[in-house]
CHARMM internal coordinates of N, CA and C (Angstrom, degrees):
IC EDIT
DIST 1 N 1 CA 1.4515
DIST 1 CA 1 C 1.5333
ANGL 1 N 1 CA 1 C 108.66
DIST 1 C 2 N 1.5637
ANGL 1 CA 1 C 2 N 118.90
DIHE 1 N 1 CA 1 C 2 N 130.08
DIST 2 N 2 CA 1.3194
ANGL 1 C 2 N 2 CA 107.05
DIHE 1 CA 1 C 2 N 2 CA 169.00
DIST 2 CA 2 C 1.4435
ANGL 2 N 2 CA 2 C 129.98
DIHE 1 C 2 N 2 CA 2 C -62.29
DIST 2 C 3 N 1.4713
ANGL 2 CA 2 C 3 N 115.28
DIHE 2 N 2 CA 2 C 3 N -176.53
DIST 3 N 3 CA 1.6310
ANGL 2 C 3 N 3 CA 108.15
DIHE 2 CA 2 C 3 N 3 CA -174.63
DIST 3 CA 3 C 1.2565
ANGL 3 N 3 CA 3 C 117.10
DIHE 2 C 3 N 3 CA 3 C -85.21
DIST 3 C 4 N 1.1300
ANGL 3 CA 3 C 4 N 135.40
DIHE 3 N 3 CA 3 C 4 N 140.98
DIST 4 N 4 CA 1.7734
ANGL 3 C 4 N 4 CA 131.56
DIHE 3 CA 3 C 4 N 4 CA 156.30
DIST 4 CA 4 C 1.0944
ANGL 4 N 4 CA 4 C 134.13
DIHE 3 C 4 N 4 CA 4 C -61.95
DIST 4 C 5 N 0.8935
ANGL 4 CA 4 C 5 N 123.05
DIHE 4 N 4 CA 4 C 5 N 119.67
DIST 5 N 5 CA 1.8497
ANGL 4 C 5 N 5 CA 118.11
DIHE 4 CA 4 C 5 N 5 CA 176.86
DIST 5 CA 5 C 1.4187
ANGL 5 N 5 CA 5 C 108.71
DIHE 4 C 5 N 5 CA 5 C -104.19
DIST 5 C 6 N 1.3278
ANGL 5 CA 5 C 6 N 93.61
DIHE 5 N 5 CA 5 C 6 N 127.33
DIST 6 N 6 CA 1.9914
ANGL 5 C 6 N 6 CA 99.17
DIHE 5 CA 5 C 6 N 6 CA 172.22
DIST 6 CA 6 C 1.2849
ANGL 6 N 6 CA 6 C 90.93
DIHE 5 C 6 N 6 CA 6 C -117.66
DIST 6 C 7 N 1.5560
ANGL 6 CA 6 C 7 N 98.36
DIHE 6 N 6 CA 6 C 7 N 172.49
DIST 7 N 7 CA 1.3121
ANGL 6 C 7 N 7 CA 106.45
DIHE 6 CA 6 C 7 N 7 CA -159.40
DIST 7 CA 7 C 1.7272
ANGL 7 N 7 CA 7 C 110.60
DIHE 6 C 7 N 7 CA 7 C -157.77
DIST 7 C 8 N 1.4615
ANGL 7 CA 7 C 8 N 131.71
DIHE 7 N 7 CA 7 C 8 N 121.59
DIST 8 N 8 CA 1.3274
ANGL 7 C 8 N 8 CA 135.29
DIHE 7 CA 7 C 8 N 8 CA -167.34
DIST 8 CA 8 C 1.5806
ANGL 8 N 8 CA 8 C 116.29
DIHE 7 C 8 N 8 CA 8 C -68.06
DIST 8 C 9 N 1.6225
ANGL 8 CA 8 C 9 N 113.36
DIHE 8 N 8 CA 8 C 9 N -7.26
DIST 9 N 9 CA 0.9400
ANGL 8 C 9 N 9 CA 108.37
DIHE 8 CA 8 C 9 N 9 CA -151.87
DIST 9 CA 9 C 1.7200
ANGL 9 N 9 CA 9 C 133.42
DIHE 8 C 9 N 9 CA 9 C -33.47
DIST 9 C 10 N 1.8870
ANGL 9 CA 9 C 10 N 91.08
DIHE 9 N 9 CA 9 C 10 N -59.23
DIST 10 N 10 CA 1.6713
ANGL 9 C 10 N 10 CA 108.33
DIHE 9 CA 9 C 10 N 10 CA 170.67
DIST 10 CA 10 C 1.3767
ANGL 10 N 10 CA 10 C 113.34
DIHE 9 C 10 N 10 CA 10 C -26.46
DIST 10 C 11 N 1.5627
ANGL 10 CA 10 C 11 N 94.20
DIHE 10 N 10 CA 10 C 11 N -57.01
DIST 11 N 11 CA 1.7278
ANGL 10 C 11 N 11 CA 119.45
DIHE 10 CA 10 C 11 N 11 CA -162.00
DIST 11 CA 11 C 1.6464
ANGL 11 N 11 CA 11 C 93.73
DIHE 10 C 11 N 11 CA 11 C -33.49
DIST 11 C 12 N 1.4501
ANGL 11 CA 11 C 12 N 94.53
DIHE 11 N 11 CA 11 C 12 N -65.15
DIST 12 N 12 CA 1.5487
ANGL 11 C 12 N 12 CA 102.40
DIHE 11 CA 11 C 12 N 12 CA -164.10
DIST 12 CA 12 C 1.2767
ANGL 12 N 12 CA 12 C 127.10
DIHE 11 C 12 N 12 CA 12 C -62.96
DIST 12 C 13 N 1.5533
ANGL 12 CA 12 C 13 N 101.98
DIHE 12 N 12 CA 12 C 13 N -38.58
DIST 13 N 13 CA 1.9948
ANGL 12 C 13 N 13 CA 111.13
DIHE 12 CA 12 C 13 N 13 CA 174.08
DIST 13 CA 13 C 1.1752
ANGL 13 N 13 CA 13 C 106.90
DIHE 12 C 13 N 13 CA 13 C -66.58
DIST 13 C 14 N 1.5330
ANGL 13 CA 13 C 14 N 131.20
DIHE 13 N 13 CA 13 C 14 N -27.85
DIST 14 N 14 CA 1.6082
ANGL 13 C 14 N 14 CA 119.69
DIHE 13 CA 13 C 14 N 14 CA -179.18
DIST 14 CA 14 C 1.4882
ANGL 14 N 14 CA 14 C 108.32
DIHE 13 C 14 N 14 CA 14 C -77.21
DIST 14 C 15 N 1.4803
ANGL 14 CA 14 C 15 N 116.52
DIHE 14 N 14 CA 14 C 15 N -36.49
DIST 15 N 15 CA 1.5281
ANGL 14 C 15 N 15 CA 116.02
DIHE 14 CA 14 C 15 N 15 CA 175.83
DIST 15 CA 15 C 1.2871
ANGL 15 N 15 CA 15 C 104.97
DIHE 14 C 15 N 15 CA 15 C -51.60
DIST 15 C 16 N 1.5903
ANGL 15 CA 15 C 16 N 141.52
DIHE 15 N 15 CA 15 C 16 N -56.97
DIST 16 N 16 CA 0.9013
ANGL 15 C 16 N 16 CA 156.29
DIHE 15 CA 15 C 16 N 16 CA -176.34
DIST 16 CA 16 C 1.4419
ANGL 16 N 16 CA 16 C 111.28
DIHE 15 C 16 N 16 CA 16 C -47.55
DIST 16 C 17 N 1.3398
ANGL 16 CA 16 C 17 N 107.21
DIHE 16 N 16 CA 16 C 17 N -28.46
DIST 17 N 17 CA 1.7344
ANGL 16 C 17 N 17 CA 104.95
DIHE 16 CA 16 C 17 N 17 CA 173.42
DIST 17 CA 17 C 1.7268
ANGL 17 N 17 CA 17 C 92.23
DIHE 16 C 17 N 17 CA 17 C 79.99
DIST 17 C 18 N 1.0838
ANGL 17 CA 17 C 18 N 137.83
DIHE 17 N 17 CA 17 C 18 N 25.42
DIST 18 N 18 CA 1.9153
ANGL 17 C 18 N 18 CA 151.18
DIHE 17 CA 17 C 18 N 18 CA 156.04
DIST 18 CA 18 C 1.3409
ANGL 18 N 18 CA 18 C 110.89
DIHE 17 C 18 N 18 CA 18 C -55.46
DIST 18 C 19 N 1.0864
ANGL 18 CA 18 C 19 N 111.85
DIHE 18 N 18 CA 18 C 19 N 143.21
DIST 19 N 19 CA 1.5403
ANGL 18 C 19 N 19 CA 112.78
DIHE 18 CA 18 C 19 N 19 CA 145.90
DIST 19 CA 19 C 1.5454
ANGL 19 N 19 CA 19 C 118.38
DIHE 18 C 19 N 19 CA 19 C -104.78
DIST 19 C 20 N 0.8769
ANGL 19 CA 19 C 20 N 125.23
DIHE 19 N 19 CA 19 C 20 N 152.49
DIST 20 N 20 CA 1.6937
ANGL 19 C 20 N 20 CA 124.15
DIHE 19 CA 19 C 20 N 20 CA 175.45
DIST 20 CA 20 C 1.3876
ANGL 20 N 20 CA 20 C 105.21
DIHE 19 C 20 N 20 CA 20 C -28.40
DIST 20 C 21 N 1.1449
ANGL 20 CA 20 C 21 N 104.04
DIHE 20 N 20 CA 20 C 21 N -62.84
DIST 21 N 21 CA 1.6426
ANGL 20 C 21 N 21 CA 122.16
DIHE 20 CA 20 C 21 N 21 CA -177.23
DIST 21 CA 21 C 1.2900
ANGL 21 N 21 CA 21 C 122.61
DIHE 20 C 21 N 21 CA 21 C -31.32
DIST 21 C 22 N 1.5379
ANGL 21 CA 21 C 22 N 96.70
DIHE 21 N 21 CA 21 C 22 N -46.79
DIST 22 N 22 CA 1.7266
ANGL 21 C 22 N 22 CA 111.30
DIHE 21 CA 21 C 22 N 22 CA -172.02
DIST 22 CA 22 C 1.1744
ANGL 22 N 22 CA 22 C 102.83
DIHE 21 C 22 N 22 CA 22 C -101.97
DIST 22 C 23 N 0.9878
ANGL 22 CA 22 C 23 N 143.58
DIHE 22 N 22 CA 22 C 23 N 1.84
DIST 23 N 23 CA 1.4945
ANGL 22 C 23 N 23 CA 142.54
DIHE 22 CA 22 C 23 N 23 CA 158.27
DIST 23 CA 23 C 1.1499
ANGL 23 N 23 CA 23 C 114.53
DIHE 22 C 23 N 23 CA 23 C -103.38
DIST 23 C 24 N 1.6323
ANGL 23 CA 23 C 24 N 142.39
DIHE 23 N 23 CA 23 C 24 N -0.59
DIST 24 N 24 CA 1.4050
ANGL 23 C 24 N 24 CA 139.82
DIHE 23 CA 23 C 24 N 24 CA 134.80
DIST 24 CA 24 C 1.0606
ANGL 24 N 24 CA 24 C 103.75
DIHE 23 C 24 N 24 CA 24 C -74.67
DIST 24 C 25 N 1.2858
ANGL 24 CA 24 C 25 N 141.60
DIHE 24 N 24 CA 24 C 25 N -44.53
DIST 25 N 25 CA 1.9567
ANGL 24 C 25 N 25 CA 121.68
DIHE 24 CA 24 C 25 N 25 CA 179.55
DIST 25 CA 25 C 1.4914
ANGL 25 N 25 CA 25 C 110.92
DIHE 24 C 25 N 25 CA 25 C -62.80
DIST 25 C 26 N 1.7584
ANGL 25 CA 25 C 26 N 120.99
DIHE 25 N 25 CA 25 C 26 N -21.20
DIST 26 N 26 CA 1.3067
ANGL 25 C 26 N 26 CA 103.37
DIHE 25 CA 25 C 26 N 26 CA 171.96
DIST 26 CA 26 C 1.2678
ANGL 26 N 26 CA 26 C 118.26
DIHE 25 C 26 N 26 CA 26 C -90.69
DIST 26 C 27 N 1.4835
ANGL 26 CA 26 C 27 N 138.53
DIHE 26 N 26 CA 26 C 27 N -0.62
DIST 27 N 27 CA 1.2703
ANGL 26 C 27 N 27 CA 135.63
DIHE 26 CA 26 C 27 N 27 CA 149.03
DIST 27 CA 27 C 1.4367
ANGL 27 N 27 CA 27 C 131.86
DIHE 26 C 27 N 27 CA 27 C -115.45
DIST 27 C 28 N 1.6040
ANGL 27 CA 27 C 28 N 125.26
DIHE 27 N 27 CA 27 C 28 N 27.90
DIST 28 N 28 CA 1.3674
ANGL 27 C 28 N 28 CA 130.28
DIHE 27 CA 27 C 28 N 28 CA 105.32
DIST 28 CA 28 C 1.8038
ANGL 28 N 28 CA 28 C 66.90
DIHE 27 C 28 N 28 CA 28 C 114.83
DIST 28 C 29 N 1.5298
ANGL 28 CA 28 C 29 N 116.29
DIHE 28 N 28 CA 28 C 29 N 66.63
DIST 29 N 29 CA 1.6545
ANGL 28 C 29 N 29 CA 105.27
DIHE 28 CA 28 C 29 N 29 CA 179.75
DIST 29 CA 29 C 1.6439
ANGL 29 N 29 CA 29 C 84.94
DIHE 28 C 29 N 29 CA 29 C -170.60
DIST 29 C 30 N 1.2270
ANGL 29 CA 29 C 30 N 90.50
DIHE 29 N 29 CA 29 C 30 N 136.98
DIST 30 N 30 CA 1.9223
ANGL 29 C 30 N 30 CA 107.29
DIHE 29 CA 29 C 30 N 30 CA 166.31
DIST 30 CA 30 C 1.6050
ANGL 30 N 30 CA 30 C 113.62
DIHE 29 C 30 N 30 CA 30 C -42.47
DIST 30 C 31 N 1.6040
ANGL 30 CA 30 C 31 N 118.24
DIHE 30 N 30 CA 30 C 31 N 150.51
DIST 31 N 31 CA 1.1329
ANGL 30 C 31 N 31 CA 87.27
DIHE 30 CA 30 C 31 N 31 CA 163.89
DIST 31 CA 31 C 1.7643
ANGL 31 N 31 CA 31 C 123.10
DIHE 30 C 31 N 31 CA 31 C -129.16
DIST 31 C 32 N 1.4891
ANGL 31 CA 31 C 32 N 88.80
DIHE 31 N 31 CA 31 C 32 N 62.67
DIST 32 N 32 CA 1.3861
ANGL 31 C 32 N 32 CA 114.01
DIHE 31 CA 31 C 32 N 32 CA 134.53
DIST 32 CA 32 C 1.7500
ANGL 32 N 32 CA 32 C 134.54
DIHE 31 C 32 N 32 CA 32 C -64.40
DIST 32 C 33 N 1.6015
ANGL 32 CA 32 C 33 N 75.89
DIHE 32 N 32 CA 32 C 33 N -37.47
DIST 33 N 33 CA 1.5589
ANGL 32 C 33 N 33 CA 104.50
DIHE 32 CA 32 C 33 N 33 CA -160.49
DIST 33 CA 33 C 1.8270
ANGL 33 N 33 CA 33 C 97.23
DIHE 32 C 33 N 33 CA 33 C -70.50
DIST 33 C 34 N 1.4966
ANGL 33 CA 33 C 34 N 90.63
DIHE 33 N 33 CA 33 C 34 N -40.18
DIST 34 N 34 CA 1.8917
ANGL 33 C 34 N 34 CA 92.12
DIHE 33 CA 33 C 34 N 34 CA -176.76
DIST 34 CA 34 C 1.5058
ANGL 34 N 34 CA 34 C 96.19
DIHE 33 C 34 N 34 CA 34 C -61.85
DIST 34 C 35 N 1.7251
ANGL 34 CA 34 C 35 N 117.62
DIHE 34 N 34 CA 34 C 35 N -46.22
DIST 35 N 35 CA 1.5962
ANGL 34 C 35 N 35 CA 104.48
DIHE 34 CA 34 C 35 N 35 CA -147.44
DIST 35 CA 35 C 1.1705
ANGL 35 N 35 CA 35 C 111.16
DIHE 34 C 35 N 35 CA 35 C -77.20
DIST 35 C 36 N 1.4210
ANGL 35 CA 35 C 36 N 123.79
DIHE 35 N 35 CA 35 C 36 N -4.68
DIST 36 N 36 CA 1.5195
ANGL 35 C 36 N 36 CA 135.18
DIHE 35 CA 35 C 36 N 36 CA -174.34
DIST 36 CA 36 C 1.9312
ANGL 36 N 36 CA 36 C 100.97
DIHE 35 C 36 N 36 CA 36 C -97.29
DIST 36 C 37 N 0.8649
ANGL 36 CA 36 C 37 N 132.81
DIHE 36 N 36 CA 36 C 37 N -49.17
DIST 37 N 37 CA 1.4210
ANGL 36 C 37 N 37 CA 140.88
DIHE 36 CA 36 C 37 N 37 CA 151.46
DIST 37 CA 37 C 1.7470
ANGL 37 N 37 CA 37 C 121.23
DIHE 36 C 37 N 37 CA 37 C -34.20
DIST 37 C 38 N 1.2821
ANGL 37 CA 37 C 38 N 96.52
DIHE 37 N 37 CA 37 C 38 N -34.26
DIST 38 N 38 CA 1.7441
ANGL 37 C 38 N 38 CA 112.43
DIHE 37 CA 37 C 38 N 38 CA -179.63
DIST 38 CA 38 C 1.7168
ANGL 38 N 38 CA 38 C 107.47
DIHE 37 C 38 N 38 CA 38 C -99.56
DIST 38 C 39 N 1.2821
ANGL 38 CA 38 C 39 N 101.41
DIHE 38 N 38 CA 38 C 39 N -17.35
DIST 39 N 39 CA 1.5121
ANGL 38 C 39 N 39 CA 104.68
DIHE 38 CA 38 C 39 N 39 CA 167.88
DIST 39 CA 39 C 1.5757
ANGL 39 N 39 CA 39 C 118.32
DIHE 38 C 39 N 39 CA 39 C -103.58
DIST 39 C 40 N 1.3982
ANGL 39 CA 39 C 40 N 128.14
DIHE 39 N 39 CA 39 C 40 N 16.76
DIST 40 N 40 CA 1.2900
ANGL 39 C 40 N 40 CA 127.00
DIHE 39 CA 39 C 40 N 40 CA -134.67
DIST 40 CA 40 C 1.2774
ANGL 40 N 40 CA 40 C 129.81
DIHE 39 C 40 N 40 CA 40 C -11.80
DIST 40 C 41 N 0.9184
ANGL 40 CA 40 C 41 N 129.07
DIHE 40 N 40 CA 40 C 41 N 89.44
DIST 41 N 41 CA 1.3761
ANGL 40 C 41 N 41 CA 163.62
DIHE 40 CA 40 C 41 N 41 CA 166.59
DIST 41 CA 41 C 1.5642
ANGL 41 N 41 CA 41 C 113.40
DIHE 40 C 41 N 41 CA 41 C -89.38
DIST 41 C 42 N 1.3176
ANGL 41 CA 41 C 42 N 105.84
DIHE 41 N 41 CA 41 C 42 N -57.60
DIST 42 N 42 CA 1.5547
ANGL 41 C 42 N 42 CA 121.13
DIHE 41 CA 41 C 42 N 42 CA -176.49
DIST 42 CA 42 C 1.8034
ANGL 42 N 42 CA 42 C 100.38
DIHE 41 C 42 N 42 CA 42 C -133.66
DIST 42 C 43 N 1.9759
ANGL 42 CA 42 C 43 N 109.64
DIHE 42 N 42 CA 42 C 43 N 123.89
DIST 43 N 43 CA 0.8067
ANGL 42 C 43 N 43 CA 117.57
DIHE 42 CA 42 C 43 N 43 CA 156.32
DIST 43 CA 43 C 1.8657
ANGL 43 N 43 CA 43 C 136.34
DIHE 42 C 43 N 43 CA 43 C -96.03
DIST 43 C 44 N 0.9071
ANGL 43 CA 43 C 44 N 119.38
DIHE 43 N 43 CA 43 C 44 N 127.46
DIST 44 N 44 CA 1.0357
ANGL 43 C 44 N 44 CA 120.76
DIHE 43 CA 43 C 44 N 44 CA -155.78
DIST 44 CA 44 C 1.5062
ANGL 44 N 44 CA 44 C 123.89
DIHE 43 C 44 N 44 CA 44 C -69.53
DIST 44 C 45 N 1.2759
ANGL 44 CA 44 C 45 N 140.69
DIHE 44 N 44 CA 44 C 45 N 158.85
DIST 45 N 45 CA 1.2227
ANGL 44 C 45 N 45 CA 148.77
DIHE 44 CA 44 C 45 N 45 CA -170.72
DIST 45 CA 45 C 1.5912
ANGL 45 N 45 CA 45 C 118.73
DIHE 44 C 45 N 45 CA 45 C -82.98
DIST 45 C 46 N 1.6733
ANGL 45 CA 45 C 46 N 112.93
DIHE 45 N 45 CA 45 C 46 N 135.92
DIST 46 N 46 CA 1.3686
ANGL 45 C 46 N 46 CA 91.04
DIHE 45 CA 45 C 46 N 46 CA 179.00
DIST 46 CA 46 C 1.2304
ANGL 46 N 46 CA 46 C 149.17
DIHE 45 C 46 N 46 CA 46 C -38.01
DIST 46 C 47 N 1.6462
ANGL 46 CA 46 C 47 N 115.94
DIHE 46 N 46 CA 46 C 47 N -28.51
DIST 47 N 47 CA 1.1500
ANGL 46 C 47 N 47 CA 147.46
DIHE 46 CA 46 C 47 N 47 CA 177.84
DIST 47 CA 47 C 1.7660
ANGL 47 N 47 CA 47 C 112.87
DIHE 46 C 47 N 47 CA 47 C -70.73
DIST 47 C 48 N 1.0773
ANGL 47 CA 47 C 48 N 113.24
DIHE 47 N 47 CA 47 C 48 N -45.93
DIST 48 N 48 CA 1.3829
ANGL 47 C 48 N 48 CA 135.99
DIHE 47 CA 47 C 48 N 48 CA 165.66
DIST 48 CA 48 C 1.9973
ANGL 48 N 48 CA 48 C 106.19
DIHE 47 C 48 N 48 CA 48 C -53.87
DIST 48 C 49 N 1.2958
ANGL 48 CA 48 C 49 N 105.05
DIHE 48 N 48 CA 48 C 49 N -68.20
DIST 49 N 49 CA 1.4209
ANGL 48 C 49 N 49 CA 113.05
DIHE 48 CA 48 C 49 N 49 CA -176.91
DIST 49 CA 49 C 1.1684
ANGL 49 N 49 CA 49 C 117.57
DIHE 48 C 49 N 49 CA 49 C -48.92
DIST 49 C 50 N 1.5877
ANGL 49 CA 49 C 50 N 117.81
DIHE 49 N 49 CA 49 C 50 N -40.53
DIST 50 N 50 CA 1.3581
ANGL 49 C 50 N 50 CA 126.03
DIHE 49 CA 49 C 50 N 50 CA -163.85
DIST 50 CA 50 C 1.5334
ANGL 50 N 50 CA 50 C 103.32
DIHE 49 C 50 N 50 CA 50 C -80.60
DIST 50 C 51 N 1.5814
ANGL 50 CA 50 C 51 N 111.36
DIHE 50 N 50 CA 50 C 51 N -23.39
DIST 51 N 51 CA 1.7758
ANGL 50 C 51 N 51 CA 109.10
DIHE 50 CA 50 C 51 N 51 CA 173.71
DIST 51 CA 51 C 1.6267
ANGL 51 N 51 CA 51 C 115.62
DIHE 50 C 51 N 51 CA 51 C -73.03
DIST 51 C 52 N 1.1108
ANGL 51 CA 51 C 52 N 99.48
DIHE 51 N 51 CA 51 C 52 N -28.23
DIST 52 N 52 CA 1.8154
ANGL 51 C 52 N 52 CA 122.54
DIHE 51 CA 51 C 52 N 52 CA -166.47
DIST 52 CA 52 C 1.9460
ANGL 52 N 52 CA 52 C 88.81
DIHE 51 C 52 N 52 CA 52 C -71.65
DIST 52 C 53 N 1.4003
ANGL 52 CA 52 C 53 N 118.30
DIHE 52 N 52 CA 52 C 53 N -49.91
DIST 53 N 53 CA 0.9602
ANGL 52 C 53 N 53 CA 134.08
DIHE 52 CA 52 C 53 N 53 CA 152.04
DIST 53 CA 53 C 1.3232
ANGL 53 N 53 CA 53 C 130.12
DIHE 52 C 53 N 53 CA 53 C -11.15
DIST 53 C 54 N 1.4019
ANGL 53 CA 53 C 54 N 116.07
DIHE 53 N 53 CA 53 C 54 N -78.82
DIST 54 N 54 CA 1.2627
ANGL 53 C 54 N 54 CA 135.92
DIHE 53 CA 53 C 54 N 54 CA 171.60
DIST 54 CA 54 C 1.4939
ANGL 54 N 54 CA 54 C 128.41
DIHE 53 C 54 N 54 CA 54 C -70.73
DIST 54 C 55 N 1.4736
ANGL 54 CA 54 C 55 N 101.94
DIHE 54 N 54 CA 54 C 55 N -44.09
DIST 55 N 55 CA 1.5946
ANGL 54 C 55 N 55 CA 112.36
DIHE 54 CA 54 C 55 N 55 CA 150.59
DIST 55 CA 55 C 1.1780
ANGL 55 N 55 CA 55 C 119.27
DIHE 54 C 55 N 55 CA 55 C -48.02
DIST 55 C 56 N 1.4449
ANGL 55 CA 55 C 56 N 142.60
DIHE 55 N 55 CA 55 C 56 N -50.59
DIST 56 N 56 CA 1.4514
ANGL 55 C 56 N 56 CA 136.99
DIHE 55 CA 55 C 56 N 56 CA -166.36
DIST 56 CA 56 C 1.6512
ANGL 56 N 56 CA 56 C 103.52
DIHE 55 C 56 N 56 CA 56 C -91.73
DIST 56 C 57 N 1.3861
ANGL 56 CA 56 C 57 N 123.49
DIHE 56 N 56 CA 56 C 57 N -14.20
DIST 57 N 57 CA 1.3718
ANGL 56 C 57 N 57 CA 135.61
DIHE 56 CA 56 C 57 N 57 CA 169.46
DIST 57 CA 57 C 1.6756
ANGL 57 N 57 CA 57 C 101.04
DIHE 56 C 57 N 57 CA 57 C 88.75
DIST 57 C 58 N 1.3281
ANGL 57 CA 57 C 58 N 143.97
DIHE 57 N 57 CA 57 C 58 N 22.18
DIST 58 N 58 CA 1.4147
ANGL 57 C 58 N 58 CA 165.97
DIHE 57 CA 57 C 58 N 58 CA 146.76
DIST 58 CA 58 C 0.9115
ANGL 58 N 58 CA 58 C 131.53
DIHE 57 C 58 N 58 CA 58 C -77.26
DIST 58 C 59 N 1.3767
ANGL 58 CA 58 C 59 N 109.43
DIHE 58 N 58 CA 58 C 59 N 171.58
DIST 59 N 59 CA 1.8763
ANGL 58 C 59 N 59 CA 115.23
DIHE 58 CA 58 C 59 N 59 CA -169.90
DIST 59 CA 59 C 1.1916
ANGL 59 N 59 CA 59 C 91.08
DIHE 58 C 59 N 59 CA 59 C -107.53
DIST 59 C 60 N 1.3531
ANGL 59 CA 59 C 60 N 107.72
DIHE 59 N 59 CA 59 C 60 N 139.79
DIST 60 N 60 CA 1.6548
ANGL 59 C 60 N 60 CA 115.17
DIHE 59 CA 59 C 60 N 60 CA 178.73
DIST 60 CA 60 C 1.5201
ANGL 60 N 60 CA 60 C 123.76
DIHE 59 C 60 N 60 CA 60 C -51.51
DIST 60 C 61 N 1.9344
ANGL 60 CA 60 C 61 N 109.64
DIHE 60 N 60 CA 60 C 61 N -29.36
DIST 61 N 61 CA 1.3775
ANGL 60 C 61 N 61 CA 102.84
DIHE 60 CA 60 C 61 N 61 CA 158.12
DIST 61 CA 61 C 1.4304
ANGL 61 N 61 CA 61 C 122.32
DIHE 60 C 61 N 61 CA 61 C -52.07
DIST 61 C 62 N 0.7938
ANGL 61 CA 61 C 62 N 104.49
DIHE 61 N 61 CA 61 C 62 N -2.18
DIST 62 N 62 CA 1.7983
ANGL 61 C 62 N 62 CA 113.79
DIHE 61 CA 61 C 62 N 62 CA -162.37
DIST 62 CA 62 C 1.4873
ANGL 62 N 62 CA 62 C 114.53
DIHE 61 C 62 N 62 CA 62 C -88.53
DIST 62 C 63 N 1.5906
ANGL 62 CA 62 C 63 N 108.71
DIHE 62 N 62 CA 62 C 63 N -17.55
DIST 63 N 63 CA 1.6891
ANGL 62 C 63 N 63 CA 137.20
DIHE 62 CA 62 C 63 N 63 CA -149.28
DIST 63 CA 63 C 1.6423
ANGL 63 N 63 CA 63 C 97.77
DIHE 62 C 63 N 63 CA 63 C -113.91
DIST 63 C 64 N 1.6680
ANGL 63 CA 63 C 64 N 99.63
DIHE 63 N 63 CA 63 C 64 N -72.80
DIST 64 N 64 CA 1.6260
ANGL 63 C 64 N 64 CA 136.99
DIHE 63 CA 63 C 64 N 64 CA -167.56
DIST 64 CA 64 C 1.5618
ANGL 64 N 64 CA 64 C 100.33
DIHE 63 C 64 N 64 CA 64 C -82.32
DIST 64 C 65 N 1.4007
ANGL 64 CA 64 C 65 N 104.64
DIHE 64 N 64 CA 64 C 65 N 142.13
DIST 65 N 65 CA 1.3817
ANGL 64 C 65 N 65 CA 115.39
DIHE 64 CA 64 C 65 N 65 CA 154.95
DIST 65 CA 65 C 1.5081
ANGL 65 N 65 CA 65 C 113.85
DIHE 64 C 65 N 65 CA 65 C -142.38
DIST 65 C 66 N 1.4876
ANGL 65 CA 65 C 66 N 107.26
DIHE 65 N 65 CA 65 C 66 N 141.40
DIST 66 N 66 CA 1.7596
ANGL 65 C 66 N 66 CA 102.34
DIHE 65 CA 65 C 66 N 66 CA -170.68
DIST 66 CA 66 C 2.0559
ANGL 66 N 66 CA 66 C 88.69
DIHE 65 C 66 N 66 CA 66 C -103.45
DIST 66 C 67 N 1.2903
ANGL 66 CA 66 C 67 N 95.13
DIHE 66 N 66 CA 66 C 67 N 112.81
DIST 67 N 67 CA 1.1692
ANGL 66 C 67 N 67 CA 101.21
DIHE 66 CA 66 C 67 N 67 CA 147.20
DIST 67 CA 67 C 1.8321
ANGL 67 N 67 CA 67 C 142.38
DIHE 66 C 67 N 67 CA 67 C -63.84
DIST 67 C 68 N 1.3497
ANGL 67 CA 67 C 68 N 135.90
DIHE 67 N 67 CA 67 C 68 N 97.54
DIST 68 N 68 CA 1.3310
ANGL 67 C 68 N 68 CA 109.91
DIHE 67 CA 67 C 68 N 68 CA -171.09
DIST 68 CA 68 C 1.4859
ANGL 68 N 68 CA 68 C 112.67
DIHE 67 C 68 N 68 CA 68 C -111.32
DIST 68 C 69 N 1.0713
ANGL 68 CA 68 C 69 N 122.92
DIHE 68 N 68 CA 68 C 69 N 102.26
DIST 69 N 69 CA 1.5950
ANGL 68 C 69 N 69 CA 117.94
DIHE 68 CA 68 C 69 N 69 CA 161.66
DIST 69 CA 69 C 1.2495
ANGL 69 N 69 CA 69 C 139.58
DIHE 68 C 69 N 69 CA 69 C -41.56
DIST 69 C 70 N 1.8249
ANGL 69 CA 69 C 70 N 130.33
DIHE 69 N 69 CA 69 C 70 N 124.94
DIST 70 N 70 CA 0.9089
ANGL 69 C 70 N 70 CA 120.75
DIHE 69 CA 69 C 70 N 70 CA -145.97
DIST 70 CA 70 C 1.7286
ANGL 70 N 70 CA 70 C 108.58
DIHE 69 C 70 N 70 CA 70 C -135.55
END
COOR INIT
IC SEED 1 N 1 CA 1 C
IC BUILD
C-alpha cells in the first residue's frame, strides 16, 4: 500500500486567523485547491509545499506527514 500524507494545513490557516481564500491568494492556488488539500483529497507538489512552507514561516515537516503502513 502506498504512504499517506496528512497534513496540518487547516491547523495552521485557522491559527493564522486565514480564510481559505486568503491563504490560496498567498500561494498562487484556487481555493478549492486549499479545501481539497485540507481535506486530503489532493496532495500537494513539492513546489506547492515549499510555498505553504514559507507562508506559515515552517519546515514542511512541520505541515506534511508521510504516513507508512506496516
Amino acid at each position: 500500500m502506498p504512504p499517506n500524507v496528512q497534513n496540518r494545513v487547516k491547523e495552521l490557516r485557522v491559527g493564522q486567523g486565514w480564510t481559505q481564500q486568503e491563504l490560496a491568494n498567498a500561494v498562487g492556488v484556487s481555493r478549492q485547491s486549499i479545501n481539497s488539500i485540507e481535506g486530503n483529497r489532493y496532495v500537494p507538489g513539492l513546489q506547492l509545499a515549499l510555498l505553504f512552507a514559507r507562508v506559515f514561516g515552517c519546515s514542511i515537516e512541520k505541515i506534511f506527514e508521510l504516513e507508512i503502513e506496516t
